[in-house]
C-alpha positions as CSV (number, residue, x, y, z in Angstrom):
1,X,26.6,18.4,-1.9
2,X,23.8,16.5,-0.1
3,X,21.5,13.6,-1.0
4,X,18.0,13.8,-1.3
5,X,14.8,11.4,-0.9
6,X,12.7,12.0,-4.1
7,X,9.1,9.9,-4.3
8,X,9.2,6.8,-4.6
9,X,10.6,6.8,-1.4
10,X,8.8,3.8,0.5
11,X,9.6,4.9,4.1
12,X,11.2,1.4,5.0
13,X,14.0,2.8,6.9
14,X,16.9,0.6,5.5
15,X,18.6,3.9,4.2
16,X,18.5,5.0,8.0
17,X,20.8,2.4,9.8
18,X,23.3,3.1,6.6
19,X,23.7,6.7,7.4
20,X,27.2,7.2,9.3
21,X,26.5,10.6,10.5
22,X,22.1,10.0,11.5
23,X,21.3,12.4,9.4
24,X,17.8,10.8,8.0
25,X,15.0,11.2,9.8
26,X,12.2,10.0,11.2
27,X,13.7,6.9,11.9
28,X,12.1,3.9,14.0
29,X,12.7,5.2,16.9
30,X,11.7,8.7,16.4
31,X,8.6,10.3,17.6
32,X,7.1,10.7,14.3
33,X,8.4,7.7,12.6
34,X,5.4,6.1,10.1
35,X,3.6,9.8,10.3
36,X,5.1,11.2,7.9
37,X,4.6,10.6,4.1
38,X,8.2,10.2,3.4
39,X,12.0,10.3,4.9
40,X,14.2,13.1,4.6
41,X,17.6,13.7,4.5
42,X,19.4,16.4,7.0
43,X,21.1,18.8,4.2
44,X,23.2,20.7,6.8
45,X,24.4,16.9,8.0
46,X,24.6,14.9,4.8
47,X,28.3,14.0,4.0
48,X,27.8,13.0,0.0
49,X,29.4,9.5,1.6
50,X,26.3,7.6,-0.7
51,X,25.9,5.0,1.7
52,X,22.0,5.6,2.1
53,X,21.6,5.0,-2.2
54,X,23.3,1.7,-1.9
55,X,20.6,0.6,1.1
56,X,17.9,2.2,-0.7
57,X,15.5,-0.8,-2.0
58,X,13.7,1.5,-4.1
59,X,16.2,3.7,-5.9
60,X,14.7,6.9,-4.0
61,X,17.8,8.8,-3.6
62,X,19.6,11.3,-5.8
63,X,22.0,13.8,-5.1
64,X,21.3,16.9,-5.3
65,X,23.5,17.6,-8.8
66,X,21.0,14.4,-10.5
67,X,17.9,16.2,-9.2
68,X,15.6,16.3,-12.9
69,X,12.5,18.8,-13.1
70,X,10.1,15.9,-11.9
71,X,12.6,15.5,-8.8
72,X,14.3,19.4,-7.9
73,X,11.5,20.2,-5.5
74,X,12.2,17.4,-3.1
75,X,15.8,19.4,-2.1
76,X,13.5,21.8,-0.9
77,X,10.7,19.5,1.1
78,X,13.9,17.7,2.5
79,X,15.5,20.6,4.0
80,X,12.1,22.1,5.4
81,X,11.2,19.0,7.7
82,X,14.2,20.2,9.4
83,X,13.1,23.4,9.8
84,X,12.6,25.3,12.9
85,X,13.0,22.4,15.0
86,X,16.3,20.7,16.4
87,X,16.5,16.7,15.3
88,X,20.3,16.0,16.3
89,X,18.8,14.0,19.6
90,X,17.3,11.5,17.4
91,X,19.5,8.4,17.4
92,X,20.0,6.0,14.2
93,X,22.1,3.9,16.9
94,X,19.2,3.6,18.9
95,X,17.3,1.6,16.2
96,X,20.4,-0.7,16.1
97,X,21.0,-1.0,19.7
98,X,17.3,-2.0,20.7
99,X,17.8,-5.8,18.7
100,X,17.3,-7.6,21.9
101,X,19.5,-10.6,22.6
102,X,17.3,-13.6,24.1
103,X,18.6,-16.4,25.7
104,X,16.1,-19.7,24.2
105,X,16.6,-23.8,25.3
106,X,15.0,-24.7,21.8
107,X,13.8,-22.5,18.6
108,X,10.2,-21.9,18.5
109,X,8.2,-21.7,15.5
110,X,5.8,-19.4,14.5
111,X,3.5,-19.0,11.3
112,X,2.9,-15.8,9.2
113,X,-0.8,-15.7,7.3
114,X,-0.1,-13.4,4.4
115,X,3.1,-12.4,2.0
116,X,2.6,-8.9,1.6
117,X,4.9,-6.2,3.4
118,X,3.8,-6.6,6.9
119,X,4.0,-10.2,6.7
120,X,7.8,-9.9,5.5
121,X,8.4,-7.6,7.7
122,X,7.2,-9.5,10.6
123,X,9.9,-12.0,9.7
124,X,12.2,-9.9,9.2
125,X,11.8,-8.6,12.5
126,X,11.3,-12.2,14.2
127,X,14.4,-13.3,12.1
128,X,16.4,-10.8,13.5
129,X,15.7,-11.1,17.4
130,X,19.2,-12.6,18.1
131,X,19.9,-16.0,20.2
132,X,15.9,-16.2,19.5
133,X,16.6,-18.4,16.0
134,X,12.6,-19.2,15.1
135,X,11.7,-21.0,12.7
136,X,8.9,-19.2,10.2
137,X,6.4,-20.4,8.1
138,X,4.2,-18.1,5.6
139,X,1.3,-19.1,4.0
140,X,-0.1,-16.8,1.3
141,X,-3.3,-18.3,-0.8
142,X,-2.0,-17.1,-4.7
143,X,1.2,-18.6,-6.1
144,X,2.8,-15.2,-5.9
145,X,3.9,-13.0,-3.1
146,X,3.8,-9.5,-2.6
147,X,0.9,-8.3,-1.6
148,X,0.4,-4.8,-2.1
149,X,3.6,-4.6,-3.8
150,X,2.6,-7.0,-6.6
151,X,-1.5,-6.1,-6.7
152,X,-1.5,-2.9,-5.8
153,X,1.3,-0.5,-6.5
154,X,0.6,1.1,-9.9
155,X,1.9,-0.3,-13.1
156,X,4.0,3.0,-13.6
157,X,5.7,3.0,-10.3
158,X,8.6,0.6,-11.2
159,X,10.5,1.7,-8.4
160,X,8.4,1.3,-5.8
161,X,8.2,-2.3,-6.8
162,X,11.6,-3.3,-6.2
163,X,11.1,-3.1,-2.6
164,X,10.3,-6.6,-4.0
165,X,13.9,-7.7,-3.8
166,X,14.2,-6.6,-0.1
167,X,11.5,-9.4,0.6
168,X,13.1,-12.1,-1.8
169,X,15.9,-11.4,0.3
170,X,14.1,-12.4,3.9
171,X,11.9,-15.3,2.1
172,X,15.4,-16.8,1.2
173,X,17.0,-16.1,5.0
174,X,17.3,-19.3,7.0
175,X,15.0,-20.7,9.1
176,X,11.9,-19.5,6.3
177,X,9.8,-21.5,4.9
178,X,6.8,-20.5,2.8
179,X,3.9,-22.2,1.4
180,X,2.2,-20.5,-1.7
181,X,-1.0,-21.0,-3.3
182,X,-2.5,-22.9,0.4
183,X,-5.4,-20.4,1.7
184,X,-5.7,-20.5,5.8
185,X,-9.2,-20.8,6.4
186,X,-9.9,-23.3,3.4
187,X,-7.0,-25.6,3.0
188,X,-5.7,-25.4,6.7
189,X,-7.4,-23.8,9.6
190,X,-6.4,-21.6,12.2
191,X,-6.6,-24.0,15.0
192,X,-4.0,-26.2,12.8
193,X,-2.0,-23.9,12.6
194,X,-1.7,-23.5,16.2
195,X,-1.1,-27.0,16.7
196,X,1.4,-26.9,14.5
197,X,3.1,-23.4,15.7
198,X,3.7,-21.4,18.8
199,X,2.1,-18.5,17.6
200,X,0.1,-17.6,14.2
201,X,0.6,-13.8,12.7
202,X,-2.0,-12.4,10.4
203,X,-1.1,-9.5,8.0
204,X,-3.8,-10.3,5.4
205,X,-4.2,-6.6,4.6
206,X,-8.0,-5.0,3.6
207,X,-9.1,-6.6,0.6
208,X,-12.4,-5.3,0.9
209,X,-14.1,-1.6,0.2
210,X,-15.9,1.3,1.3
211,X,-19.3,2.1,-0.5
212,X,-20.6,5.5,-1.2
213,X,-24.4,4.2,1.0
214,X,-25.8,6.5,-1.8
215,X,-28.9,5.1,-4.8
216,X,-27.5,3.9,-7.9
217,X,-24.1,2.3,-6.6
218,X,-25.2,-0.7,-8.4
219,X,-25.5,0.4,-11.4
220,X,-23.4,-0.6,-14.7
221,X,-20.8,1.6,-14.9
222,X,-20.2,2.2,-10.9
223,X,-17.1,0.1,-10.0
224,X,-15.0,0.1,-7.1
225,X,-11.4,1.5,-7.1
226,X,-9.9,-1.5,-4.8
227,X,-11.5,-3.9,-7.5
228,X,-10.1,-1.7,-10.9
229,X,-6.4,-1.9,-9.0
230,X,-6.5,-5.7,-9.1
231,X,-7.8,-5.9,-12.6
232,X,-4.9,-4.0,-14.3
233,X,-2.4,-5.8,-11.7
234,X,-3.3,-9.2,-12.5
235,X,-4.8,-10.4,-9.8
236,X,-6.0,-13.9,-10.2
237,X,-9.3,-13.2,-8.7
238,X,-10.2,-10.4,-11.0
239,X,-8.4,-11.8,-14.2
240,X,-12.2,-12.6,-15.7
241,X,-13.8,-9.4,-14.7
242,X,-15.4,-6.8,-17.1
243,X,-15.3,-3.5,-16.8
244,X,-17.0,-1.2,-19.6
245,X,-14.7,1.7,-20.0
246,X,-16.3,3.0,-22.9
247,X,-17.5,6.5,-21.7
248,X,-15.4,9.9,-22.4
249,X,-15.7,11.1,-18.8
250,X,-15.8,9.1,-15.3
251,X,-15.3,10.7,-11.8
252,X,-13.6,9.5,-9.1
253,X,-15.0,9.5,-5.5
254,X,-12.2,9.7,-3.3
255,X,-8.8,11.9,-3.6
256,X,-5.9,9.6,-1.8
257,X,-3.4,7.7,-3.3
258,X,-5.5,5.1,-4.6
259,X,-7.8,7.7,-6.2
260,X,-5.0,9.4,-8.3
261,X,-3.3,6.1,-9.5
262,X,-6.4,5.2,-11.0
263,X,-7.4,8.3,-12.6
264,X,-3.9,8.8,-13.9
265,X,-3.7,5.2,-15.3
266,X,-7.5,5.4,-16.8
267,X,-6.3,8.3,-18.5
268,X,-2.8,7.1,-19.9
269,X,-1.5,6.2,-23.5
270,X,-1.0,3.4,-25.0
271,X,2.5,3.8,-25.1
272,X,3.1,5.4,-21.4
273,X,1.4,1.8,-20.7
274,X,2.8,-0.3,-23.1
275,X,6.3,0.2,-21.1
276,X,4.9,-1.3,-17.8
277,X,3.7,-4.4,-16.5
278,X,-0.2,-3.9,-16.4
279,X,-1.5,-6.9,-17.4
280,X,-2.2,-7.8,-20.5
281,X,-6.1,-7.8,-20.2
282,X,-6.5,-4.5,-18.8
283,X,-4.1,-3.2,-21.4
284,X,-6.5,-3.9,-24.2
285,X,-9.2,-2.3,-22.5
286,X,-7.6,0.9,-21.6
287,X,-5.8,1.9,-24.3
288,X,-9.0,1.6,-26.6
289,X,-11.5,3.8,-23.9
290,X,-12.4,6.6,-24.8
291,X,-12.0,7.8,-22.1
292,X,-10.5,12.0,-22.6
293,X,-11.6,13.8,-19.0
294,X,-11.3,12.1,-15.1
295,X,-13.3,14.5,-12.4
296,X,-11.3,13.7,-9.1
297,X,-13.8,14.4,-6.2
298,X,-13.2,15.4,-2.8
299,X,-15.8,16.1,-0.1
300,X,-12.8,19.3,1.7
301,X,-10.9,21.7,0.3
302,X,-7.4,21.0,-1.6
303,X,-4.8,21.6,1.4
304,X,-7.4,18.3,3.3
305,X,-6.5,16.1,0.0
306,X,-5.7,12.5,1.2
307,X,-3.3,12.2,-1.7
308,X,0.4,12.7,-0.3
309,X,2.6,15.2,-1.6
310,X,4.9,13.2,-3.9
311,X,1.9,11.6,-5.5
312,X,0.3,15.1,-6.1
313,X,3.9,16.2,-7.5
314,X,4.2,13.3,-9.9
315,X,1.0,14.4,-11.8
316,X,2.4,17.6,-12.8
317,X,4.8,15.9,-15.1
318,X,2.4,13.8,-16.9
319,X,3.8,14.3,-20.7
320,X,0.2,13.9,-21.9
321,X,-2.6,14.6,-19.2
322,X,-3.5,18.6,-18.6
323,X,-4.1,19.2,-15.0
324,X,-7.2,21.2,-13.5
325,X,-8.2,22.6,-10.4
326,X,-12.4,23.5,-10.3
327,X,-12.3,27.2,-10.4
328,X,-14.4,27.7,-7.2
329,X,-11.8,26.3,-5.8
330,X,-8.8,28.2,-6.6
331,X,-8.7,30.2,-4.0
332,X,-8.7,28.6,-0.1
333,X,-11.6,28.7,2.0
334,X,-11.6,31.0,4.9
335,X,-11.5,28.3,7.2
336,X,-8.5,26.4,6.0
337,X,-6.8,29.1,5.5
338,X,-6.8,30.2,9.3
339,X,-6.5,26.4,10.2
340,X,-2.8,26.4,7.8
341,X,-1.7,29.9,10.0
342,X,-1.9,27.3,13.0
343,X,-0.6,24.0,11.4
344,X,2.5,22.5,12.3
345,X,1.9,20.5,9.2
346,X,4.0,21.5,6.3
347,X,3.1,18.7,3.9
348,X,-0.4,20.4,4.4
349,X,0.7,24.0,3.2
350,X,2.9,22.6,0.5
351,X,-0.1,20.2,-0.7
352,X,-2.5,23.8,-0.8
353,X,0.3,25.4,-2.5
354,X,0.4,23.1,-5.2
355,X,-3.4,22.8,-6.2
356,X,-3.0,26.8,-6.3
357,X,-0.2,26.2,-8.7
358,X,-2.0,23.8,-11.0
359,X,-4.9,26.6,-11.1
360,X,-2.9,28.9,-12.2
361,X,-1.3,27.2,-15.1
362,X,-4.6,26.9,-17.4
363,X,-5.3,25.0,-20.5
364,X,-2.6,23.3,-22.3
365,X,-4.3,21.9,-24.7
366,X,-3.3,18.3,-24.1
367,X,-5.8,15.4,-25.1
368,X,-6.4,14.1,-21.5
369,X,-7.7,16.0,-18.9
370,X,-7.8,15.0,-14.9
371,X,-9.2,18.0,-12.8
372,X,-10.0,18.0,-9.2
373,X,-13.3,19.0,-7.8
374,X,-13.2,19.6,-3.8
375,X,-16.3,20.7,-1.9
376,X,-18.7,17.9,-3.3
377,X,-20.3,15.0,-1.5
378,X,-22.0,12.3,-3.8
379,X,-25.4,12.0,-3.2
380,X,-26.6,10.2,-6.1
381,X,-25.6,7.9,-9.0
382,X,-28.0,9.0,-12.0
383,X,-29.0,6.7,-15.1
384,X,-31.5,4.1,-15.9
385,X,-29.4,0.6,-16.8
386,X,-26.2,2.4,-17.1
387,X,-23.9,5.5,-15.2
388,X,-25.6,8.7,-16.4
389,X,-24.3,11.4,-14.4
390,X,-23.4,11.3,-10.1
391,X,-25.2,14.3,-8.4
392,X,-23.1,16.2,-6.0
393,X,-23.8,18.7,-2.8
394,X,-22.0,21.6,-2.3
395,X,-20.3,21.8,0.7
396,X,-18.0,23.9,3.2
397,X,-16.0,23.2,5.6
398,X,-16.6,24.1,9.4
399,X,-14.1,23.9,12.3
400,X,-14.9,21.4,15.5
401,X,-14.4,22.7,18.9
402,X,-10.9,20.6,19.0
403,X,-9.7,22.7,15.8
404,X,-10.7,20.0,13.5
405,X,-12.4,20.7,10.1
406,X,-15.3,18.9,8.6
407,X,-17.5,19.2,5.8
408,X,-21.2,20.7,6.2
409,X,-23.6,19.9,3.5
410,X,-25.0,23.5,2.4
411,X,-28.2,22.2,0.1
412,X,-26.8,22.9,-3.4
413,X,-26.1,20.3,-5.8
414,X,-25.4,19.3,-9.3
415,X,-25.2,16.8,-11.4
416,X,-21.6,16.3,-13.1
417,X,-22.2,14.5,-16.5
418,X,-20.3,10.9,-16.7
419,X,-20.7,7.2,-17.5
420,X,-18.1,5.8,-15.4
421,X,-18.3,6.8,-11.4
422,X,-15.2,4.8,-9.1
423,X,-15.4,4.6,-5.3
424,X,-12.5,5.1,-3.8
425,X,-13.1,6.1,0.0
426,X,-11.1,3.2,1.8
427,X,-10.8,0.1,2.1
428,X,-11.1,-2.5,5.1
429,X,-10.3,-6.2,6.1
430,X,-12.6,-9.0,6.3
431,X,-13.6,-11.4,9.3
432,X,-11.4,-14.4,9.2
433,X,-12.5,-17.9,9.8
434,X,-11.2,-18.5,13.8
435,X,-10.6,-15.3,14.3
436,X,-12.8,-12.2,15.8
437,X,-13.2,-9.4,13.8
438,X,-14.7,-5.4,14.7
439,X,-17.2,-4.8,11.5
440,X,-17.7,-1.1,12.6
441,X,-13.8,-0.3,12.3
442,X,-13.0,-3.4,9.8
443,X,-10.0,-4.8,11.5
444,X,-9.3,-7.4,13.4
445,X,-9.5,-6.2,17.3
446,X,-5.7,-6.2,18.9
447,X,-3.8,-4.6,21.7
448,X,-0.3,-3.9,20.8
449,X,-0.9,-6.6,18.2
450,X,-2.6,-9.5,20.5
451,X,-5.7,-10.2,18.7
452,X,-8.5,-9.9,21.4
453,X,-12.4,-11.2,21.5
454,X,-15.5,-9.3,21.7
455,X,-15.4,-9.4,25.2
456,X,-11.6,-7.7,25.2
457,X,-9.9,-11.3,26.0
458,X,-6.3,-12.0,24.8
459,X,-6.6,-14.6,22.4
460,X,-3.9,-16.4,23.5
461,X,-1.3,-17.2,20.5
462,X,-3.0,-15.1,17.9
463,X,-1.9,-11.8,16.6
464,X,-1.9,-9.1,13.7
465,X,0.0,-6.3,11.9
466,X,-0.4,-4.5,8.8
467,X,-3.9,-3.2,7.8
468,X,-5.7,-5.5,9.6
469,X,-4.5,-4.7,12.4
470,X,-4.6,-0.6,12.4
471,X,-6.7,-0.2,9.0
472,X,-5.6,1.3,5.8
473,X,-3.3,4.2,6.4
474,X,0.4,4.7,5.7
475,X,2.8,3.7,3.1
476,X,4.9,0.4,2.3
477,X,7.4,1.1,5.4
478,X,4.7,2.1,7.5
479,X,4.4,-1.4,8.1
480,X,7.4,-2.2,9.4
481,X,6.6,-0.3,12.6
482,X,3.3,-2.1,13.0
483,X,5.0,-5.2,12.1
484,X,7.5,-4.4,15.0
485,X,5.1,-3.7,17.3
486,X,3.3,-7.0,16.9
487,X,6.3,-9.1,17.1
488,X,7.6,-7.3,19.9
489,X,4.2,-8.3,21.4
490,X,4.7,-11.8,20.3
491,X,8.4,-12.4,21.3
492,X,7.8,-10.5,24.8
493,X,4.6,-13.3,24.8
494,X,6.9,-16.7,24.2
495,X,9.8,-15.2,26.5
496,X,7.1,-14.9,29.4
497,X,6.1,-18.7,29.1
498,X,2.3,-17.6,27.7
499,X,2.8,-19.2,24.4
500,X,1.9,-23.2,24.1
501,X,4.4,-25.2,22.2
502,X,3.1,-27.3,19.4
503,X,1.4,-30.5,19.5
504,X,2.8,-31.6,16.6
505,X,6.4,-32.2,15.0
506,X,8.6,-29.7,12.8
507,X,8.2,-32.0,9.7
508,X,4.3,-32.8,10.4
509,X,3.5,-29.5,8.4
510,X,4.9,-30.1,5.8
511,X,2.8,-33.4,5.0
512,X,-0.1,-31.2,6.2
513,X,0.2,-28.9,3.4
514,X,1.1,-31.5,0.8
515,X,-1.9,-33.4,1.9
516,X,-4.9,-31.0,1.7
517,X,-3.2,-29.0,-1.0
518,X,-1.1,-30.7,-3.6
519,X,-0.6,-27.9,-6.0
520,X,1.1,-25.8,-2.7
521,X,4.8,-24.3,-4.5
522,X,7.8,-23.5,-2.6
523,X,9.3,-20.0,-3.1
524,X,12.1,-21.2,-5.3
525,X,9.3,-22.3,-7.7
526,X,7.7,-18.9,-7.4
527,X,10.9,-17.8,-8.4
528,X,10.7,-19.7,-12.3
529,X,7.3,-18.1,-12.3
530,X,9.5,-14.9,-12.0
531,X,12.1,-15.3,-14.1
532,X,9.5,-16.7,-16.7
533,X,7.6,-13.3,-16.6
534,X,10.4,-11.5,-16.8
535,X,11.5,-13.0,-19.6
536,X,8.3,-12.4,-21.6
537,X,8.7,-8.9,-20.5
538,X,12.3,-8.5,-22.1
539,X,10.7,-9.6,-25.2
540,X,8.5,-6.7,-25.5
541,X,10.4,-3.9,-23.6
542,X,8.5,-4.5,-20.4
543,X,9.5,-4.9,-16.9
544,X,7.5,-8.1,-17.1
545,X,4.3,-9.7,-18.3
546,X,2.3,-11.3,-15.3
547,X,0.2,-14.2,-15.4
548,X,-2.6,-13.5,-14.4
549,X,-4.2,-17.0,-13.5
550,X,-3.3,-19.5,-10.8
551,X,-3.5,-22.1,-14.1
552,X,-1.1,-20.6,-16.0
553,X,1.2,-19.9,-12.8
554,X,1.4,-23.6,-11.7
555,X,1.7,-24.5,-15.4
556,X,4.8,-22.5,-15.7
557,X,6.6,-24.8,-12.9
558,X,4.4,-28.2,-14.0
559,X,3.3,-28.2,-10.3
560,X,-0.2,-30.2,-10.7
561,X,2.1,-32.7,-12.9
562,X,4.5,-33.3,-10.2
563,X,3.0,-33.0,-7.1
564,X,0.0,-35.4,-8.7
565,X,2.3,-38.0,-9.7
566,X,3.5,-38.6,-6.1
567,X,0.1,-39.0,-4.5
């Protein structure tokens, strides 16, 4: 009986290199490898040999016997990416085989900015370039890593989180150093790290957000959906934020990923959130909203939702939310329908098919309500001091001459009732200090990774993966390509003799950091911060409570005490 990759699958690939028989797919070397919104496994090839569960760093893989009623479909969405076209040529060995071997008279040293998954994945990938033997440095600004995976994965999504481990695991690989709580830009600068380094990384993500360009975005009540993610994860920068969540209806701009984790958290019990690690301020606030109905708007139809299919599968098992689909909407356009006859796309079918599903199964009579609204463009936020309503425009959808569908405003609109409207249309990076930066495309402009000026120079020793590099697409693995690509960039870059070596010293960093920031932490002392919040987790039935404030962090490990009582 086969295995099969259910949702939480993060596309990372480690599963891939354990299969004995290459029978999961796309893999890092395959055309279509980080386009696709998760792996699958080859039922017709799978052995039941298990290796792939024990590589899995996110526990996405079942077989087929332990599928549950949230999980059964994803036997079927396996299977059908190998449908109708032959994927025996692509090679698992291949992925293996390319770890070039270089040939090096003296380590060099490079410097990640960032300790999300691009940045670990950079290292990883530097780390395992063999004979190369670098030695790494990453700087992230907060006293915890993770990035994404720490501020920005969903409370509820445990297992995506312990991809976590997987990047304990290369922060503690030899030759790594990293330096928490010391911002690039304020504490050191760029050109210091040069002098210190052969080449500086940067895989800072997109911090920043997309606005609607419509009237009333700045009115009480109008948040931003990058900005409620960080409040219920803890983020230190948003620990002392407000947000007023006392309305009984809100709509979501915006139908990816993003969108749904916050309409499906807004909307969840106390006790659904009482078993996670949403921190502790947020937790207060949401489970005493009033909050009962979440409009999830879309400017296309349901088969162009950004949201990915396992996302979109997950919400049809919430115990205590009732799903809706707008009843104009039932039924698909004209125009999408003819575009699914000639799409190669099955993820955009199945996504069609399920909307049409969740139609179909009417009221439930459940307390909590999400239902999605597609052909709508915001064209207004209504109210005086405060979110009154968010006037919409009908719209349809017209083909391009390359086959391509966009939305066309038709002139109707309506205003949909609310007091709680959250942008969630993207997000993007922001300029860094040193570096050049595209504000039209809000990344950081690269070739291949080499970060280049305005006037498409190389800027020599400088490079970028992750969302600042290519933007805000993909999921968690998706990275690791990017990251790959970068560092090939990189390694191909100090090989070649184009790199400068360091002005100063191996050891001169480190008094660096110490001097312009004293309170900088070692991993290993992130690591008490970890097991402490762990601990206060076990005590309530929790994966963990985070703190939420550099203070109480650094108090955790007595940091300020030490470090102050050497200078």
């Amino acid at each position: 009986m086969p295995y099969v990759i259910t949702q939480s699958c993060c596309s990372d690939s480690s599963c891939v290199s354990a299969c004995p028989v290459n029978c999961i797919h796309p893999a890092p070397d395959d055309p279509d490898f980080g386009m696709t919104e998760m792996l699958y496994i080859d039922p017709e090839r799978c052995i039941d040999c298990g290796a792939c569960v024990e590589e899995c760093p996110v526990d996405a893989i079942a077989a087929d016997w332990e599928l549950t009623e949230a999980t059964e479909r994803y036997a079927a969405i396996n299977a059908h990416y190998y449908d109708g076209e032959d994927k025996s040529q692509y090679s698992a060995e291949t992925y293996i085989a390319r770890r070039r071997v270089v040939d090096v008279l003296e380590p060099p040293r490079f410097a990640i900015v960032g300790a999300g998954p691009a940045a670990f994945y950079a290292a990883e990938e530097i780390a395992s370039t063999r004979g190369l033997n670098a030695q790494i440095n990453l700087f992230e600004q907060l006293p915890a890593p993770g990035g994404l995976v720490r501020y920005g994965v969903a409370p509820d999504h445990p297992d995506t989180k312990k991809i976590g481990q997987t990047f304990a695991r290369i922060a503690k690989s030899p030759g790594t150093t990293i330096y928490l709580n010391v911002e690039v830009g304020s504490d050191i600068s760029h050109e210091e790290l040069l002098a210190h380094h052969h080449a500086v990384l940067y895989a800072v993500g997109a911090p920043a957000d997309r606005e609607l360009g419509v009237p009333g975005e700045e009115l009480a009540g109008s948040y931003a959906a990058s900005d409620i993610v960080r409040w219920y994860n803890g983020h230190p920068d948003f620990a002392d934020r407000t947000f007023d969540l006392a309305a009984d209806k809100a709509v979501v701009v915006g139908n990816g990923n993003v969108a749904l984790d916050v309409a499906r958290i807004m909307l969840a019990g106390a006790e659904e959130l009482g078993r996670t690690d949403v921190a502790d301020h947020a937790l207060a606030v949401l489970t005493g909203s009033p909050l009962r109905e979440v409009i999830v708007l879309g400017r296309r139809g349901p088969a162009q939702a950004a949201c990915s299919v396992p996302e979109l599968l997950a919400l049809t098992h919430l115990p205590e939310v009732e799903l809706g689909v707008d009843e104009r909407d039932a039924t698909l356009d004209p125009v999408s329908a003819e575009a699914l006859r000639n799409s190669p796309h099955a993820t955009t079918r199945l996504k069609a098919d399920i909307f049409a599903e969740i139609a179909r199964g009417g009221r439930s009579g459940k307390d909590r309500r999400m239902t999605f609204k597609f052909f709508a463009s915001p064209t207004e936020i209504v109210g005086h001091d405060r979110v009154e309503g968010l006037r919409v425009e009908r719209t349809e959808l017209v083909a391009r001459a390359d086959g391509s569908l966009e939305p066309r405003r038709t002139g109707m609109t309506e205003v949909i009732d609310c007091g709680i409207v959250i942008r969630s249309v993207g997000f993007r990076a922001v300029a860094l200090p040193g570096l050049p930066f595209d504000q039209d495309r809000g990344v950081v402009p690269n070739r291949r990774g080499r970060v280049v000026t305005a006037g498409d120079q190389i800027l020599p020793g400088t490079y970028v993966a992750g969302w600042a590099k290519r933007g805000p697409t993909g999921v968690i693995g998706t990275n690791r390509k990017c990251a790959r690509e970068s560092v090939e960039a990189l390694v191909e870059d100090y090989l070649a003799g184009r790199l400068a070596a360091p002005s100063h010293g191996s050891t001169k960093l480190g008094e660096l950091v110490s001097s312009r920031k004293p309170t900088a932490i070692t991993f290993e002392s992130w690591e008490k911060i970890d097991r402490y919040e762990r601990s206060l987790g076990h005590s309530q039935g929790r994966p963990r409570v985070k703190l939420a404030t550099v203070r109480e962090m650094l108090d955790v490990i007595g940091s300020e005490r030490t470090i102050r009582s050497r200078t």
